[in-house]
N, C-alpha and C positions, 0 to 999 in steps of 0.2 A: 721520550728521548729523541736528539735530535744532530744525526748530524752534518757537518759540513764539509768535511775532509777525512780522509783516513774513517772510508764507510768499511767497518768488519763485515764479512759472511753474513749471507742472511739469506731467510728464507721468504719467501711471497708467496700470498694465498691468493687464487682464480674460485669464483665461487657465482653461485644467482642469488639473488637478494630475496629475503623470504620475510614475515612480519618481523617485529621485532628485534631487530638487528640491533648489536652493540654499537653503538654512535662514539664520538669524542666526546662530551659531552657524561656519557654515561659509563665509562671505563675509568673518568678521574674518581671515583666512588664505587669500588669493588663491588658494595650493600648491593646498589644498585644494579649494576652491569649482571649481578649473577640473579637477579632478578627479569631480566628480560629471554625471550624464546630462542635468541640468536647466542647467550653464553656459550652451551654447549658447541658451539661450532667454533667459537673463537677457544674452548679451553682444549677440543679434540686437535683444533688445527697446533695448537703449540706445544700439546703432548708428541705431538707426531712430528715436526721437527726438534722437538727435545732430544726422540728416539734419537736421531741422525748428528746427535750434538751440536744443533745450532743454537744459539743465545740470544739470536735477534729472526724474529717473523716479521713483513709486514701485512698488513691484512685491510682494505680500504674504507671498510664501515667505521674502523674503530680507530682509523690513523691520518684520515681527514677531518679537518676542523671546516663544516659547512656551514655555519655562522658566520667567520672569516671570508669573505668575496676574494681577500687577496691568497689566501693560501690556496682556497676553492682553485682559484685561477694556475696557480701555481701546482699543483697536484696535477689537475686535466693536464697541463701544456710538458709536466715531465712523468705522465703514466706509461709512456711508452719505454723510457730510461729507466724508470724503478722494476719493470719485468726482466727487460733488456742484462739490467746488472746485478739482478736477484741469483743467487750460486744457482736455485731451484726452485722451480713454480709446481707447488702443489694443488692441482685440480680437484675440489670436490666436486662430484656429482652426486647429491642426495636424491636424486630418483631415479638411481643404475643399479639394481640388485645384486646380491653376492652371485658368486656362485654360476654365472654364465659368459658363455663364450659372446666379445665385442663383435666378432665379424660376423654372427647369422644376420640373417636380414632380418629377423624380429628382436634381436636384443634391445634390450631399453637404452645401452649406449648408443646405439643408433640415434633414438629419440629423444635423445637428453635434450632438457632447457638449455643446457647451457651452450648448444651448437647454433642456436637462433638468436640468443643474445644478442646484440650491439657492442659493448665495451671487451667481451671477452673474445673475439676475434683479435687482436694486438697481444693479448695474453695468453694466445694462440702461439701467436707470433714472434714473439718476440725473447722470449727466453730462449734459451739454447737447449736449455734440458728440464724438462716437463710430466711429471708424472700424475697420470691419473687416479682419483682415489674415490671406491663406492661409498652406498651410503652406508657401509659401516666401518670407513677408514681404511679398507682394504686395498691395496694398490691390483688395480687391474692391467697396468699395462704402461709403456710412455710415448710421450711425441714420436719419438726413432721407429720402436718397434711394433704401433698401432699405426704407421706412416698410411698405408694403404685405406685402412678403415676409418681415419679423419679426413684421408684425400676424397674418398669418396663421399664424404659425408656434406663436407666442406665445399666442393668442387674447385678446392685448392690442387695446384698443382703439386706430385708426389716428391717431384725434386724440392719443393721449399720446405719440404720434412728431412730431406737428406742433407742438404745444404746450408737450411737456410739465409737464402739469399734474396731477396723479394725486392730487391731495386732493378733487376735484371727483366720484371714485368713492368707493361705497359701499364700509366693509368688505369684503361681502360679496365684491363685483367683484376691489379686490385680493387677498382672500386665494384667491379660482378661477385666480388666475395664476400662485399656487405650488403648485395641487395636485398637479401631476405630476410634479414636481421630486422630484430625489435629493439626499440628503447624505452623507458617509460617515459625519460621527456623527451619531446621532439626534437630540439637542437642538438641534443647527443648521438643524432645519425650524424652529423655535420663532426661533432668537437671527439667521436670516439675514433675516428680514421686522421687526425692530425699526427700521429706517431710515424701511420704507416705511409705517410708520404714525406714526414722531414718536414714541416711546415710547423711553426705558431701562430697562436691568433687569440684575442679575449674571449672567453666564452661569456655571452649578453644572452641569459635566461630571458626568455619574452618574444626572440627576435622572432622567433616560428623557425619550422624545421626547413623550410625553402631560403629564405635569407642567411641561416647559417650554414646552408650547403655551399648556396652560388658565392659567398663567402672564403668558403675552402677554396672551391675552385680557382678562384681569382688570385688565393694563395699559394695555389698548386701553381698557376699560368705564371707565376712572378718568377720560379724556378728552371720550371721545365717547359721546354718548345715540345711535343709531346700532344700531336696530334691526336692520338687515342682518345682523349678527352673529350673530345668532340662526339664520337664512338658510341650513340647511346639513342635508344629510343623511347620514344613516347607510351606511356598507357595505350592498349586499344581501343579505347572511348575518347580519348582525347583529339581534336581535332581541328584545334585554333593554330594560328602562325603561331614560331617559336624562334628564340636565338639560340645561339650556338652551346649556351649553354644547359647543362642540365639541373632538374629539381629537385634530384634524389637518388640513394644509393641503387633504388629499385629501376630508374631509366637505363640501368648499366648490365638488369639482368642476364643479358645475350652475349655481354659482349668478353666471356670468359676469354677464348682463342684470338683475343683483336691483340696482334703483335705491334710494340714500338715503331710510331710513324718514321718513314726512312726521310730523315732530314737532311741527311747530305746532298738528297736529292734534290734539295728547293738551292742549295749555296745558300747565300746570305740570305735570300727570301722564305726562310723557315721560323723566325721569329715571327710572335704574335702579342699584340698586348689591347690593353680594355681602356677605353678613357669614356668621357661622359655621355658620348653620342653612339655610343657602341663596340664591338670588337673589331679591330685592326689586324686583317691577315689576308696575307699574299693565296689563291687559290684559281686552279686553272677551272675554267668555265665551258662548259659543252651546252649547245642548247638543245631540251629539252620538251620530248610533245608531250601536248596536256589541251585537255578539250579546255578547261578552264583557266588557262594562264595566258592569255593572251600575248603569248610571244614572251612572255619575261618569266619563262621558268628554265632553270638550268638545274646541270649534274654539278657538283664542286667536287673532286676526289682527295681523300682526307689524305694519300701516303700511305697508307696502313692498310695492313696485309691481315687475313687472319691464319692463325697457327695451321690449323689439320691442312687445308685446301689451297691455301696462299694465295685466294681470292681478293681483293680490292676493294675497300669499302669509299660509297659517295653518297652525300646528303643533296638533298635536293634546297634550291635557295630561290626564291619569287622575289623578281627586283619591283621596289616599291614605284606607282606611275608616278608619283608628286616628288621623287626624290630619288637620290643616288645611293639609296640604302636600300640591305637586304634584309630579307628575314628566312629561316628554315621555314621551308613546306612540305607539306605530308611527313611529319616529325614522326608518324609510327615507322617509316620505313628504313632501312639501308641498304640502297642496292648495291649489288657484287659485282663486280668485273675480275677477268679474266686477266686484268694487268694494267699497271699503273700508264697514265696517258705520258704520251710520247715527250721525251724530253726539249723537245723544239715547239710545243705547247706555251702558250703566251701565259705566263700568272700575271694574274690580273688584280690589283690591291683593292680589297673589298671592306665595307661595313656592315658588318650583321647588327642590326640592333635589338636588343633585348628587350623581348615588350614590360609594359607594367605589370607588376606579380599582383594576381586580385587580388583585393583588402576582405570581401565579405564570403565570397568562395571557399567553403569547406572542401578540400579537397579527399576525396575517397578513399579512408583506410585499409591496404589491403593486410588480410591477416590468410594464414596458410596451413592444411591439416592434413595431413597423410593419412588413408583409408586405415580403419581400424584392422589388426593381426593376430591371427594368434601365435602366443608367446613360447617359447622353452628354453632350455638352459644344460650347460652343462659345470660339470663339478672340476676345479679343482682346490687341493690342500695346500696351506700355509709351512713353507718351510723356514729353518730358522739358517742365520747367517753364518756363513762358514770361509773365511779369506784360507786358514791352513789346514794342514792336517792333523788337524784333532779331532779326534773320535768324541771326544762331549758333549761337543757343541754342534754335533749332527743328528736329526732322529734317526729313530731307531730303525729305519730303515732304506738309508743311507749313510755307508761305510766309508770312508776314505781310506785309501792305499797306499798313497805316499805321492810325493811333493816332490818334483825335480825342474832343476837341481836344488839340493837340500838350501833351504833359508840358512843363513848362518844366526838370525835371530832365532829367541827361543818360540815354542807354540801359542802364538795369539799378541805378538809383539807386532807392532807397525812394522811394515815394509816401505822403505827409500829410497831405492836405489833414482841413478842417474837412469839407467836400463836397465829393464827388466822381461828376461823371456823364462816364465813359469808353467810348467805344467802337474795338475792334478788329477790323478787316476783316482776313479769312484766305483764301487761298487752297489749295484742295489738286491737286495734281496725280497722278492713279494711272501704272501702269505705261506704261498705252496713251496717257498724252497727254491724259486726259480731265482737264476743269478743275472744280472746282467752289469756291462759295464761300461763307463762312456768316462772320458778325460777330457777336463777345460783346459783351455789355455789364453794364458794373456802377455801380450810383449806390448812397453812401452819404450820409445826412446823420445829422451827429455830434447827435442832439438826446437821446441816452443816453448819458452817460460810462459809466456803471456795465458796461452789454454791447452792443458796435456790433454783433454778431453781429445781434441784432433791428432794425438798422436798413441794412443790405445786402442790395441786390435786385440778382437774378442774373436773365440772361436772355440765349439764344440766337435769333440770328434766322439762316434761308438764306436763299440766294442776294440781298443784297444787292451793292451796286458801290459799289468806294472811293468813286468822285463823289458816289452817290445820299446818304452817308455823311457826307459833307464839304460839301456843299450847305447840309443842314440836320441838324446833327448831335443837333441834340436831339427830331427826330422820333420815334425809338421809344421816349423816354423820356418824351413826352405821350401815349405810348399805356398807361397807366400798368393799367386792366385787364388787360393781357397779360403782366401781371407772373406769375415764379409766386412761391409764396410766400413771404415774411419770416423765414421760419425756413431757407430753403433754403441747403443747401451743394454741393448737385451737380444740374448743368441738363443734359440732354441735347436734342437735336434732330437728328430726321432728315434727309439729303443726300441728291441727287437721283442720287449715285454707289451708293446704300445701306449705306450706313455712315453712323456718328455724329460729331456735333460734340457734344464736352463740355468742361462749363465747372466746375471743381471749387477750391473754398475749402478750405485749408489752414492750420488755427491753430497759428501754434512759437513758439518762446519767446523770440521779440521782435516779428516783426509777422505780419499774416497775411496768406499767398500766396496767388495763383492759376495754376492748372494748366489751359492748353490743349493737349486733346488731340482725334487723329482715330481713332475705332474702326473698324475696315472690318467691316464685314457678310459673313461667306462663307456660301455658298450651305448650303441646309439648318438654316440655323442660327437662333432664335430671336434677336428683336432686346434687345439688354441694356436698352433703353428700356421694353419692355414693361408697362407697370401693371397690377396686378391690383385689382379691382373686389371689394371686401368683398360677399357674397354677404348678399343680404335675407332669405332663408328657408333652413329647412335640416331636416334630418331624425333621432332617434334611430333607431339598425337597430340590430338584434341580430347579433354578431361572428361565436356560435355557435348554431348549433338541436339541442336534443335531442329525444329521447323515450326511452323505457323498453328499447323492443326492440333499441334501436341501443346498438354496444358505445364505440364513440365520434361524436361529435357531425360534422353540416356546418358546416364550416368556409369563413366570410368571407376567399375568398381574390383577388379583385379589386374595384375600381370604373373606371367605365368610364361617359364620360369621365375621365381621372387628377383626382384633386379635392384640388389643393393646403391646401384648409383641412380635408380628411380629421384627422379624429382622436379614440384609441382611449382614451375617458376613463376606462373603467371595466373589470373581469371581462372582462364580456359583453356591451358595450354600447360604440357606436363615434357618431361623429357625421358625419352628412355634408351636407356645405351645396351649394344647388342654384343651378348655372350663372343669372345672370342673363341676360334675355331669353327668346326666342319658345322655346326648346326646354329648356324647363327640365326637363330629368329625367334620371336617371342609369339605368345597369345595372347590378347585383351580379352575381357570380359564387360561388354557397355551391359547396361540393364534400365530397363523401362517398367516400371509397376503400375499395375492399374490402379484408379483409385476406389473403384469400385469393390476389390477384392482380395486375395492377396496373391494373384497369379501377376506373372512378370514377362514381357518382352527380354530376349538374349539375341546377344549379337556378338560371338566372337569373330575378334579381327587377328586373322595371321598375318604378320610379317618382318621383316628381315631380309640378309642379302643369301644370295647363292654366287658361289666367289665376288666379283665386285658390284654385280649388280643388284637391286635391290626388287622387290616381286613383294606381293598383297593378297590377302584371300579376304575372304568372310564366309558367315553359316551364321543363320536366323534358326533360333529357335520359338515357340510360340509358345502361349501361359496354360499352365496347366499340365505340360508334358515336360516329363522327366527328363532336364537338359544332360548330357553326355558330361563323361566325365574330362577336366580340360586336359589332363594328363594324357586320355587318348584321342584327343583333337591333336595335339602337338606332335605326340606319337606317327598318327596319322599322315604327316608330312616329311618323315625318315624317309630315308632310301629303303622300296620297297612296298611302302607304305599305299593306302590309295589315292594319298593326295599329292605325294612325292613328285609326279609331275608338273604342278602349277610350280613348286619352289623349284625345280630345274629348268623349266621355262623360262621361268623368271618376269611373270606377268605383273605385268605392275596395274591392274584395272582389273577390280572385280566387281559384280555385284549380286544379288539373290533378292527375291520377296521376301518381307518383314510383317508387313501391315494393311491388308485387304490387296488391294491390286499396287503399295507403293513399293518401292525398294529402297535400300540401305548400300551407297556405295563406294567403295574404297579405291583411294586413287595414292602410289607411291613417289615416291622424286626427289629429284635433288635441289636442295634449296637455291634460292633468287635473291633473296634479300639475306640481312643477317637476321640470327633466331639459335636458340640451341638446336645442336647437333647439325649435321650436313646433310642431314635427308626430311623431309617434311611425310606425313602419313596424315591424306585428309578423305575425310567421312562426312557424307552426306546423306541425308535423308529426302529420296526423288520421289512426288505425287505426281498423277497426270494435270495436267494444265486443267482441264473441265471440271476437275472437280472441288469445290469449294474447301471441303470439311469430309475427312473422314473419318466414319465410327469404329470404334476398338468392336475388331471380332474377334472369333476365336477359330475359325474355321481357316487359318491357314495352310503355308506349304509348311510345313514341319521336316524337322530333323532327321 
């Protein structure tokens, strides 16, 4: 079915592509479709908006016609609109387990396929209300109220789960949000971010995934002056000239915090555009030493700030000797400055020219693994839906109390009103007789036809009593601060039993429900309410350390505390952001095995800040002795402790013996170029000069 106008309710499935998948093709023939390994996923997905009384899903294995080039064409260029206008986008994740809590740092939501994707970043994005569902169609959670634990996951910012607002970022910011994303075909790094910038374009299968990036961009540059764009670095192996532009989502790794270039700042000389000799843009020029540039390297500063530090980013540009053209130089770097050049600075109209893209040039696919973890989980029960107070349709151990002020419909009738301020007093009763008792409440006022979504406040109170309730029922709704937010669709609060009261909004294809449920809390177990706290500061480490005499490198193989917004952006380069509050600092764990046996070089690295400053440690352990446990290494560095005064120091240079007479040395700081995080942590591996080659002993300084 198909249509063009007067689109009904519907629902849209987010999903990862698995064998077998229902096709166009294979859906015209029932026989067939329920013959392939993807049915099930297509009959669970429309069970599951049936629940919610929708009549229409779309789903995109089975509702594009890939045979067709022109529909093909047509689907890519409005997939961002069909999520965008979908009522609800339902998320499967087939390898997220029942049964455990999204925010530890070992849940397999963490590690889901489907946050690496390519295509499902828009389908991320783009909906307004997004629920996610495990592999056994269990709804775990949604966009709103897992806001924290997709922002960290993502390194999306947590405001574009409250808002979503995402034209308010630079370039530069969203395209660092597909750098690490896979696709299976190449050009769908290029053609799955056209939504997210407002742009159209043909997608030409064949072009390669470099042609249909610099493609985008030329798309993007047609729109927006939006110097971010520029904003991006090179591979670390890479080290040929470059233009201005970039090859892929992955050159934009870094540049998370590159805020919107300030263009009022150029006047009219903030336009840029591309014609056949190169790119055309006004930029102020500083000249530049370089043992090797022979007078024709300069700084060009882009405008552009970045977020944390409101540092200054510039590319470096080698004017060509035989002509009046430039090319980027040393394209892995982007220096910082402390502030954008003066405004009586000459801009100077420049040509960057784009060199030729190699034709026979395989270029090096990166692919990316997080250390192996172990796992656990926590429990909780399935409750059934309850808008009033009817004792039926509640289990049996939760009670409803009564309903103020009283519905004038009868129990289990649709609710209308223009506004509406409802409150529900619940009781729970546990095994042992214990009572406890919490009341939702919901006020909306209709002063948006367009989306009442933004004008519905949710909110959990405990332990109130029917009377206190019924006395004065509009009490908590003149407490109108203790609201949480206007975008909210899932409220949790804690009970004095330790379990949760949850209050969760449900959009289907005729009105929207509300779901009261009781979580119990069992022992050991993280509470599903937990928020995570976007970390302020954070650090670049290197993954791995080499040197010459080593036949293979140490290997980055723990952190410690676990650090949910850990993440391995690059080769050899990881990010790690630091616990807010009094003990900010983390532990590594690098490791060296012999090959000879199964004894291991260790090498933990401590560091973090001590109020704004940042300090380093290290401690070598040697193979064969029983390494400390890292719990009191960390420990070790409390106030009190015996290491407590290097982190009150705040040394930033340590170093210790590791390896016959070499050492291992760690050096803290704060960054120069652009790179994630504002602080850099670099490790090196020091021999003496005399000596050529050293042999693994065993007789070192030990622990």
């Amino acid at each position: 079915m198909e249509f063009y106008s007067k689109v009904p309710k519907y629902a849209i499935l987010s999903h990862t592509w698995a064998k077998e998948e229902v096709t166009f093709q294979d859906i015209q023939n029932l026989d067939v479709a329920k013959n392939r390994a993807g049915w099930s996923k297509v009959e669970k997905a429309c069970a599951y908006a049936h629940r919610f009384k929708f009549k229409w899903i779309w789903i995109d294995s089975c509702c594009i016609n890939k045979e067709s080039s022109a529909e093909l064409s047509e689907a890519i260029n409005s997939m961002y609109q069909y999520y965008s206008e979908a009522e609800v986008c339902y998320v499967y994740l087939s390898d997220v387990r029942e049964k455990e809590n999204p925010r530890d740092v070992t849940s397999s939501f963490r590690f889901s396929r489907w946050f690496t994707r390519g295509w499902t970043l828009q389908e991320l994005l783009a909906p307004t209300y997004v629920a996610f569902l495990d592999e056994s169609w269990v709804e775990i959670g949604t966009k709103w109220s897992l806001r924290n634990a997709i922002s960290a996951i993502t390194s999306i910012p947590l405001a574009v789960f409250e808002d979503g607002d995402i034209d308010r970022y630079s370039v530069a910011q969203r395209m660092s949000w597909a750098a690490l994303r896979e696709t299976t075909r190449p050009e769908d790094q290029a053609y799955c971010l056209m939504g997210i910038f407002g742009i159209s374009m043909s997608p030409i299968y064949g072009e390669g995934a470099v042609k249909a990036f610099m493609r985008l961009e030329l798309e993007i540059i047609k729109i927006s002056d939006d110097r971010s764009i520029f904003a991006w670095v090179a591979p670390d192996w890479e080290t040929e000239p470059r233009g201005l532009l970039a090859r892929s989502p992955f050159e934009f790794r870094a540049s998370g915090d590159v805020k919107i270039s300030e263009s009022d700042f150029l006047g009219n000389k903030s336009s840029f555009s591309f014609n056949n000799n190169g790119l055309h843009i006004y930029l102020p020029l500083l000249p530049a030493r370089s043992h090797h540039s022979e007078g024709n390297l300069f700084l060009a500063s882009l405008h552009c700030r970045t977020e944390r530090d409101g540092k200054c980013l510039s590319i470096y540009l080698r004017k060509s000797t035989n002509s009046e053209r430039y090319v980027r130089w040393l394209a892995r770097e982007l220096p910082l400055d402390s502030s954008l050049p003066l405004p009586n600075r000459k801009l100077e109209q420049v040509v960057v020219k784009e060199n030729q893209l190699p034709r026979r040039k395989k270029l090096q696919k990166q692919r990316f693994t997080l250390p192996p973890v172990a796992r656990h989980s926590t429990y909780c029960i399935e409750s059934s839906w309850a808008q009033q107070a009817s004792k039926e349709c509640l289990p049996e151990h939760l009670f409803a109390m009564g309903v103020f002020p009283r519905p004038q419909s009868q129990a289990g009738a649709n609710i209308k009103p223009e506004s509406m301020d409802m409150h529900l007093v619940y009781k729970i009763q546990d095994a042992e007789g214990f009572d406890d008792y919490f009341s939702v409440a919901m006020q909306y006022h209709d002063q948006d036809p367009i989306s009442a979504r933004t004008n519905l406040k949710l909110k959990v109170w405990t332990n109130p009593t029917t009377s206190q309730v019924s006395e004065d029922p509009q009490f908590f709704f003149r407490e109108s601060h203790t609201w949480d937010d206007i975008h909210a669709d899932r409220v949790l609060a804690p009970l004095e039993s330790g379990g949760m009261a949850s209050l969760t909004m449900h959009l289907t294809g005729k009105d929207t429900e509300f779901e009261v449920a009781y979580l119990p809390q069992l022992e050991g177990t993280l509470s599903m309410a937990t928020q995570m706290e976007s970390p302020k500061s954070g650090f670049s480490v290197p993954t791995e350390i080499y040197h010459d005499y080593l036949s293979s490198p140490f290997v980055l193989t723990d952190v410690f505390p676990p650090d949910y917004f850990y993440q391995k952006r690059q080769g050899k380069t990881a990010y790690i952001s630091m616990p807010n509050g009094p003990h900010s600092f983390r532990i590594l764990t690098y490791k060296y095995s012999l090959r000879s046996s199964t004894g291991s070089y260790k090498a933990f690295v401590a560091f973090g800040f001590h109020k704004t400053n940042a300090w380093a440690d290290v401690i070598a352990v040697i193979p064969y002795k029983k390494p400390p446990r890292v719990e009191e290494i960390w420990n070790s560095y409390l106030d009190g402790g015996p290491r407590a005064k290097i982190r009150l120091e705040c040394q930033d240079f340590a170093s210790c013996n590791i390896m016959h007479s070499s050492k291992i040395a760690v050096n803290a700081g704060e960054r120069e170029t652009l790179q994630l995080g504002m602080h850099f942590l670099r490790i090196e591996l020091i021999s003496p000069r005399t000596q050529a080659t050293i042999e693994e002993s065993d007789d070192e300084d030990e622990y």
